[in-house]
N, C-alpha and C positions, 0 to 999 in steps of 0.2 A: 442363522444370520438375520433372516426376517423376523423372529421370533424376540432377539434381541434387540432389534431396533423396536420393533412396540413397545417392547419393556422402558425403554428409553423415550419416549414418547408420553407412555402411562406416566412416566414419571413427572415428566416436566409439566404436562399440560393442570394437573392442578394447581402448581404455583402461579400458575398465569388464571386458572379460575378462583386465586383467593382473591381478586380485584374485585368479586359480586362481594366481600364480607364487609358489613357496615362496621365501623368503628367513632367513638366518639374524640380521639384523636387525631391531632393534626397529620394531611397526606403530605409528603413527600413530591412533589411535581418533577415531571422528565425536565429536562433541560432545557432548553428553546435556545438555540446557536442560528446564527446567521450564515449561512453556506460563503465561501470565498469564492466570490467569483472575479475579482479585480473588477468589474464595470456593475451591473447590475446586484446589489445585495438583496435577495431574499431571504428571509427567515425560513427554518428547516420545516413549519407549517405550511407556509406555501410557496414551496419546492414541486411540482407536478413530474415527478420524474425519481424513482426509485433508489432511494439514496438510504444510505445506512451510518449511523452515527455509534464510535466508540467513543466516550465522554471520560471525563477526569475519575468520576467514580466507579464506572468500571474499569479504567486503567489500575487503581488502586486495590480492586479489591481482584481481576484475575492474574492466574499463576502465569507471568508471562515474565520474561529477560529481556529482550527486546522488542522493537516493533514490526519483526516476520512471527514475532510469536503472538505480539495481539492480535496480528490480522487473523490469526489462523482460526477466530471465534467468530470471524463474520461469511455467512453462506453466501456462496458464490464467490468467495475470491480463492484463490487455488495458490496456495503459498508451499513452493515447491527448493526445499532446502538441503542441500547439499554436504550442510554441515550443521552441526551442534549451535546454538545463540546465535542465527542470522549469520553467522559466517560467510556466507557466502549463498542470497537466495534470489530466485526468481518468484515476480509476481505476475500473475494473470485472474483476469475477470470473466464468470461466465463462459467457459469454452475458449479463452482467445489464447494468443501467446504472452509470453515476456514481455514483448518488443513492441506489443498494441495496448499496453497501460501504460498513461504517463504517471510521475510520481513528480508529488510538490510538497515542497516548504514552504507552509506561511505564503504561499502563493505561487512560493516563485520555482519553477519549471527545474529538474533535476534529470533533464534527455541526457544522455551519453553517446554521443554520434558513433562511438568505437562501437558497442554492445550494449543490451538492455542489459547484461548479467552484471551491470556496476551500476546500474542504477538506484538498489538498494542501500548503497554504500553511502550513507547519513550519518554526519554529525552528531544526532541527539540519542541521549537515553530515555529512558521509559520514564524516567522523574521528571523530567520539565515537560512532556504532553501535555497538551491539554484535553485536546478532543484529537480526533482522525477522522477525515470527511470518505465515507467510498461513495461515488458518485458511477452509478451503472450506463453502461448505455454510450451509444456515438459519441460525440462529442464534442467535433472540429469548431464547431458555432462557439464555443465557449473558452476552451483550451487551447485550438490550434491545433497542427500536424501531432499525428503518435497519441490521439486520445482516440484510437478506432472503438476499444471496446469498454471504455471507463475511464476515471482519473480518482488517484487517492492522493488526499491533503491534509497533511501532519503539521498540525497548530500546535505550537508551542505557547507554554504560560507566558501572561503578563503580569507579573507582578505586583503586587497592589499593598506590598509591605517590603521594608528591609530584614534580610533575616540571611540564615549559614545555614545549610542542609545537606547533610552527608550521608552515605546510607556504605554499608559492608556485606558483602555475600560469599559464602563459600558454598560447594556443591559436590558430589559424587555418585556414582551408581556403585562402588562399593567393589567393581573388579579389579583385577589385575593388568598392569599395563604393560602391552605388547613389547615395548621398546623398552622401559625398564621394570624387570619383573616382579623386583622389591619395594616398588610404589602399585598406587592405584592410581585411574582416570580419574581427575580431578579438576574444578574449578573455581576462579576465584576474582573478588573485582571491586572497586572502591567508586564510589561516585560522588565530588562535589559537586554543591551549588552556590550561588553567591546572587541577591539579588540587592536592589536597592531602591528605592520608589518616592518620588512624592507628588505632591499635585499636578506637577508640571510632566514629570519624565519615567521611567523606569527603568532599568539594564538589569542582564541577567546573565551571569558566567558560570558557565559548567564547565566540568570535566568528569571524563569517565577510564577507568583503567581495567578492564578484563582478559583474563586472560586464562588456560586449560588445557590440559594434558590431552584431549580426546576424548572421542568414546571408543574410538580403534586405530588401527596401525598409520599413524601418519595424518593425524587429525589435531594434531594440537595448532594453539590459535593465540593468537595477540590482535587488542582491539582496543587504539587508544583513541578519545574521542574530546576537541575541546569545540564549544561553542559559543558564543556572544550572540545577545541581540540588546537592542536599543530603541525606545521609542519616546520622541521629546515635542512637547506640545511647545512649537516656535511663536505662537500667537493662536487668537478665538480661531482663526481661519486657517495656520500652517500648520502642520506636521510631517517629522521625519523619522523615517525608520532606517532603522540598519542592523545588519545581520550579519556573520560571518563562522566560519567552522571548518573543521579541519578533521579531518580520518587517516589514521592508519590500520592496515590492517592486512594481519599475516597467518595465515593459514596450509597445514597442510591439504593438499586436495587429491588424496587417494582415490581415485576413482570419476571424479569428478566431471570431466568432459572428454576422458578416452579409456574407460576401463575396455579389460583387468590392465592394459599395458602400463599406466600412469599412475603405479605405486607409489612412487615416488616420487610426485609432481607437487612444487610448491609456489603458491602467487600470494604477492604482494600487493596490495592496489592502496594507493593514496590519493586523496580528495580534499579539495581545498575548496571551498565556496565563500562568496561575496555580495552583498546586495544591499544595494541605498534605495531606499524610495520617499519623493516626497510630495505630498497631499496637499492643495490648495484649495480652499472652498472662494469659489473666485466672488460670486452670489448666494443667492437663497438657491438659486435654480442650476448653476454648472458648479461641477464639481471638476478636477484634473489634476491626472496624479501619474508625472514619471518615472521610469523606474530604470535602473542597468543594473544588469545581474552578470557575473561571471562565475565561472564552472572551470577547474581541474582536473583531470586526472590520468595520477601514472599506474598503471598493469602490468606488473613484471612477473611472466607465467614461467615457472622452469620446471622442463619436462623431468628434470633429473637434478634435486633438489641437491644434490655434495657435487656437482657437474655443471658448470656452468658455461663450458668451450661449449656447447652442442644444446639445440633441440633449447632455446630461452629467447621468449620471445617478449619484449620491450613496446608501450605503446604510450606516448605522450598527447595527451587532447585538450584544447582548448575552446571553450563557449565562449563567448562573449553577447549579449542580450540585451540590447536596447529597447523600453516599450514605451507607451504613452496611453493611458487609459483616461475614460471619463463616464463622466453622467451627468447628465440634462435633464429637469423634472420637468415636465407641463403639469398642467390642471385633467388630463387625458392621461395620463403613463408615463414613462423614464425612459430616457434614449441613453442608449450605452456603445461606446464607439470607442474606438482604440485601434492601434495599428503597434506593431513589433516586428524585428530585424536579430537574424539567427548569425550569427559568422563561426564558422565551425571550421578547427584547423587539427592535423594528425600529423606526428612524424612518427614513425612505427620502424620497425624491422623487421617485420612480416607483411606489415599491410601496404608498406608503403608511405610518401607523404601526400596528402589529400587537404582541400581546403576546396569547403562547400559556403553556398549564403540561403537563406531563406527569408520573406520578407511577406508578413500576413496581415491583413487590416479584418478591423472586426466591424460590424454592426446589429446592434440587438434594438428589440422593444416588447416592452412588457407592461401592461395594464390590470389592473382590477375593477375598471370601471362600470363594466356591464354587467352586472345582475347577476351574483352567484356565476361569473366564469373568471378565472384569472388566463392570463394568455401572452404568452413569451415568442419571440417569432426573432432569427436573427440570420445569421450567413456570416463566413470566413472564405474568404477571398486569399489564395494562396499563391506565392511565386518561389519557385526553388530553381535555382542555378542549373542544376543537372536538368530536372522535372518539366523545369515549364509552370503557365499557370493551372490552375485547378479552381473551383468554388464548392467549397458546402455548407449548405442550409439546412437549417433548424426548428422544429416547431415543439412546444408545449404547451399543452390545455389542461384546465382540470375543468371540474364544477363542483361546486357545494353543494351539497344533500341537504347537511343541515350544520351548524357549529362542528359537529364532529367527526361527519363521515364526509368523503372526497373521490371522489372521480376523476380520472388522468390517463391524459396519452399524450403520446409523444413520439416524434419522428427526427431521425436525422443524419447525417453521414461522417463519414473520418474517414483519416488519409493516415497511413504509415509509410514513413519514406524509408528505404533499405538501409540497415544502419552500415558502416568500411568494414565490421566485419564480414555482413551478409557477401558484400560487392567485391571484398580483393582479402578474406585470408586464403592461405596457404601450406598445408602442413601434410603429411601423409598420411593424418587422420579428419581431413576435412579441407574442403575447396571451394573457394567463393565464386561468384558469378555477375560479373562486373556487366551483364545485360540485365539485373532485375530489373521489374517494372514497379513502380510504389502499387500498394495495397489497396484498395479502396472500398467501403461499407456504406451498405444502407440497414439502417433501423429504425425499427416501430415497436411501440408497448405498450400495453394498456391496463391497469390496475384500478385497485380500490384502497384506500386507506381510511381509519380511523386512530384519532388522537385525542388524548383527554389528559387531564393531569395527570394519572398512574399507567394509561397503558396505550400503548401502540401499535398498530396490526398494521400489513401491508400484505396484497398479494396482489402477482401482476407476471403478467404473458407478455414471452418478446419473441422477435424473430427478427434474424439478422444474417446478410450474406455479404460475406467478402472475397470480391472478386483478384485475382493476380496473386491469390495468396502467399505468402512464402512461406516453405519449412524448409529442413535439412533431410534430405532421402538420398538411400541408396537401393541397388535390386538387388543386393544378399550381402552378408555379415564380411564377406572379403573386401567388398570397394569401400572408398572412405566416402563420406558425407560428403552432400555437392546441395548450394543451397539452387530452391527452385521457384519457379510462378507457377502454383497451380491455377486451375482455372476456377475456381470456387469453392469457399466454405460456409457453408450454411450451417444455423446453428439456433434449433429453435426452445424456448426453456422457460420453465417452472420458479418464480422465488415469492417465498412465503415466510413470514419473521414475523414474530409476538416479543412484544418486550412491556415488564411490568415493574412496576415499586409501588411499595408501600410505607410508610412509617406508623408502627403501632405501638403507641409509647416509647417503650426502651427497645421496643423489635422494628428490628429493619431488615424489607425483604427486597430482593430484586431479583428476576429470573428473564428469562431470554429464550424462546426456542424458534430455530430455522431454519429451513428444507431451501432447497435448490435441485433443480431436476432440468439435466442437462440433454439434448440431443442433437449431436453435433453430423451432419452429413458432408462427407469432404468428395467432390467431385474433380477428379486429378486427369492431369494431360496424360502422367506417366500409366505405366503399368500396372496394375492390381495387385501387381507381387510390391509395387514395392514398399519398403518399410520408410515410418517417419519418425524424427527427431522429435517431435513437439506434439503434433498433428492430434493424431491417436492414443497421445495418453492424456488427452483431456478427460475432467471428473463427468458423469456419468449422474449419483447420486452424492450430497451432501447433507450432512445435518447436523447443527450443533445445539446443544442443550446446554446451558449454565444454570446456575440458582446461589447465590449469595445468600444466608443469613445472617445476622447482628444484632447480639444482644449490646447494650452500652457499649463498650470498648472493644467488644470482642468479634471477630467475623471468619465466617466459615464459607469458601467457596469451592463447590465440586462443577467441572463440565465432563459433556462427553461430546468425543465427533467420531460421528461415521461417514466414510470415504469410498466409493466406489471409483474405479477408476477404467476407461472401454480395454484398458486391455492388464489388466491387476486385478490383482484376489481384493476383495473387502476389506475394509478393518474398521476396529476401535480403536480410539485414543480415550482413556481418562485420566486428568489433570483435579488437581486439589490447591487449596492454597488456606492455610490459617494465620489470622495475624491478632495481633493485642495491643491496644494504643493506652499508654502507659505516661499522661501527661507529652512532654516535647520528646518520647523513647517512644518506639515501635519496633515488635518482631514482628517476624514473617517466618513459616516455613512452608516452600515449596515442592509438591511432590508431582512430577511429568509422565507422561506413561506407566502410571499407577503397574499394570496387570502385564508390562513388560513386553509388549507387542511388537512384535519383527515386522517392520516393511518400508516401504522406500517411496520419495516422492518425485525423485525424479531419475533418468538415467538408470545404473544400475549400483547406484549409493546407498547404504542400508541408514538409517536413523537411530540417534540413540534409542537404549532401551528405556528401563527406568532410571530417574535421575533425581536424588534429592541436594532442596537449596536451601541453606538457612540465612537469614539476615537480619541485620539492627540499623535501623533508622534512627537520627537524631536531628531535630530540627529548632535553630533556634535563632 
């Protein structure tokens, strides 16, 4: 195992030292994106605080089907998937759960008061991304409730042409299918775009249709996807955006949240999202811009998918989100202030009907003004219906060494509040606890970074404890899951990322490698014996290694990841991807789990083995 990881190591790290070879061609420069923060905009250069950028053209060039499979190339975030193509996935950061990363579009907040395990349940495909922001670390000062240990933000294109862009995929690992034995596991999926643009506005309509047999007994999956967004320049100083989408999505879920009993368990969850926002530049100096966001969604879980009298459990949710952000410039720094209102409503058959409010005011300030330090300092002010008030504060610092090297730390807190399922489900394989207490963290971290046109390094030390923790335990394999407050989980870790480009003539390189080294200590109320839902199968060691090349049209990308997990064997994953740009045609063929590797990322769900995907792009 350690033998293979050097090898992996050996491999990468020269790519990242062809950035010493002098060339008399033009370089390639990383991207420079503006981080979303709705109040204060900084550029991804002075961001003081550990942030990892997937961008357009790594979207394009790795082997990925959805966006639990991009994230699965960035170290430290723990993308734990249940099924085949994001079907059905949990995300966490750095040691944490599901249920303490929030997830955004284009800004706007994607909480699910029912469960974090539909939080991933987005609108968009991988062709309208633009970039994905992961944002490590506390978070409450910037995000709000439910950003304990990160927040990721999936920007989608804006268009800047009118044009149609379709793309086609099919896919197979080549076995035999359980359920009919004269086919094979198969997959398959069509994706439009429609955009349209001009000086003034731009809109942009997708759809997406996939759909697959499995990789095993009761894995097949329907996943239909439409989105809109809109942006229209109303005047020098107005603008309005708006957004909207819609997910269906049907999957078997053998195994999924109560193996081996739940062979035959099948969910539906549908998702409907909404969002206006509009931007006033009132001065040269205030800016203000409000927003209401609404949220859907239905979860219809059946324990016995031909059975519907028995064991089907129905859950209808509503968000509704009003916010109001700004910014104020002086001659000194930018004041950013904003204040938001959560109304959260359940009617269930299991959980009950529930209707919560939450209500958060912001305030930040950030300067550049004193001499090689930049310096961010803010607090979130929080009132929850159930809860009560709360406040947490925020600080980041860097300093410049010189143009290219950077100094950073940063400190701050987050609040998770229990989501109806944590509080009131009910089933004989799991029981809620309608006394939790919300979660609360403290963190600190402190790195170094360097950035230049071709390459970007980051390494940097955190430690983080969150106290009232909640998992799901029980004390042996006969009682069912009962969720709890432990008294602390600490969790202190290692992350280290190199990312490089080059363009040499007709060659284009890009390569990436990044380690994450995790050490989670859980200090529990309970017993030593007992086992945990979440807790303890946090990652341990991670590492992924990618390398792109491209001659003229043509591009070749191999990654690899290694996964340690505190209580799982090790493993490899290697993924491939080739494509050929052929004027407005483009193939692709994707190959996932190269070398066939059995194991599981969450629960006791196995993952495909190997899987190939062919496709045709057409863009015009």
């Amino acid at each position: 195992m350690i033998r293979k990881l050097l090898i992996t190591v050996a491999v990468s790290v020269p790519c990242l030292a062809a950035a010493q070879i002098s060339s008399e061609a033009s370089d390639q420069t990383l991207n420079e994106v503006v981080i979303t923060e709705n109040r204060l905009q900084l550029p991804f250069t002075g961001q003081n605080r550990n942030i990892q950028i997937i961008d357009k053209e790594q979207i394009k060039a790795l082997p990925a089907q959805s966006v639990a499979e991009l994230l699965t190339y960035v170290s430290g975030v723990d993308v734990r998937q249940r099924g085949p193509w994001g079907a059905q996935t949990d995300i966490s950061i750095d040691g944490g759960t599901f249920e303490q990363t929030i997830i955004l579009l284009n800004g706007v907040k994607m909480v699910d008061p029912q469960t974090g395990h539909n939080t991933m349940n987005l609108p968009v495909s991988v062709g309208i991304i633009e970039r994905i922001e992961v944002l490590k670390g506390s978070a409450a000062r910037i995000y709000g409730i439910n950003s304990l240990t990160g927040a990721i933000n999936i920007v989608t294109v804006k268009p800047d042409r009118t044009g149609i862009e379709a793309q086609v995929n099919a896919g197979t690992n080549f076995k035999d299918n359980e359920e009919n034995p004269d086919k094979i596991y198969s997959s398959k999926g069509i994706q439009l775009a429609g955009s349209y643009a001009d000086e003034n506005q731009n809109h942009l309509l997708s759809g997406d249709l996939q759909s697959g047999s499995g990789h095993r007994y009761n894995t097949a999956f329907k996943n239909h996807k439409l989105f809109y967004q809109g942006n229209m320049q109303l005047s020098s100083r107005d603008r309005l955006s708006v957004m909207g989408g819609y997910i269906y999505n049907n999957f078997g879920a053998n195994g999924y949240y109560a193996s081996p009993i739940d062979k035959e368990a099948l969910e539906i969850v549908q998702t409907g999202i909404g969002s206006i926002t509009y931007s006033n530049q009132v001065n040269d100096r205030l800016t203000i811009s409000p927003r209401v966001n609404y949220r859907y969604n239905y979860d219809d879980y059946r324990f016995y998918r031909d059975d519907l009298s028995t064991a089907r459990n129905q859950h209808y949710t509503h968000v509704l989100s009003p916010e109001l952000n700004a910014n104020y410039r002086t001659d000194f720094g930018d004041f950013g202030f904003g204040a938001e209102a959560r109304f959260e409503k359940i009617n269930s058959s299991n959980i009950g009907d529930h209707t919560r409010k939450n209500v958060g005011i912001y305030a930040e300030f950030g300067t550049e003004k004193i001499q090689d330090f930049q310096i961010n300092a803010g607090a979130y002010v929080n009132y929850n219906s159930t809860f009560g008030w709360q406040v947490y504060p925020g600080l980041d610092v860097g300093y410049s060494i010189n143009q290219f090297w950077n100094l950073y730390i940063n400190t701050g807190t987050g609040q998770r509040i229990p989501s109806l399922t944590d509080l009131y489900y009910d089933t004989p394989s799991n029981v809620g606890n309608e006394n939790l207490e919300p979660e609360n963290s403290w963190y600190a971290e402190g790195g170094i970074k360097f950035n230049n046109s071709k390459l970007r390094l980051n390494a940097s030390y955190f430690h983080r404890a969150v106290d009232n923790f909640i998992d799901w335990v029980r004390m042996n394999a006969e009682q069912p899951w009962h969720s709890e407050n432990f008294l602390k989980n600490t969790v202190n870790g290692l992350n280290m990322s190199a990312d490089y480009r080059r363009q040499l003539n007709q060659i284009h390189l890009m390569a990436g490698l990044s380690y994450t080294y995790l050490d989670p200590v859980l200090e529990s109320k309970q017993a030593e014996s007992n086992l945990s839902k979440y807790a303890i199968e946090s990652l341990r060691h991670q590492l992924v290694a990618k390398a792109t090349l491209g001659y003229k049209d043509f591009n070749i990308t191999v990654t690899e990841r290694f996964q340690e997990r505190i209580n799982y064997k090790s493993y490899f994953i290697t993924d491939a991807r080739v494509s050929y740009q052929l004027g407005s045609y483009a193939v692709f063929a994707n190959a996932s789990n190269l070398f066939d590797t059995e194991y599981i990322e969450v629960a006791a769900t196995p993952m495909p083995g190997r899987w190939y995907n062919l496709g045709l792009k057409v863009s015009l």
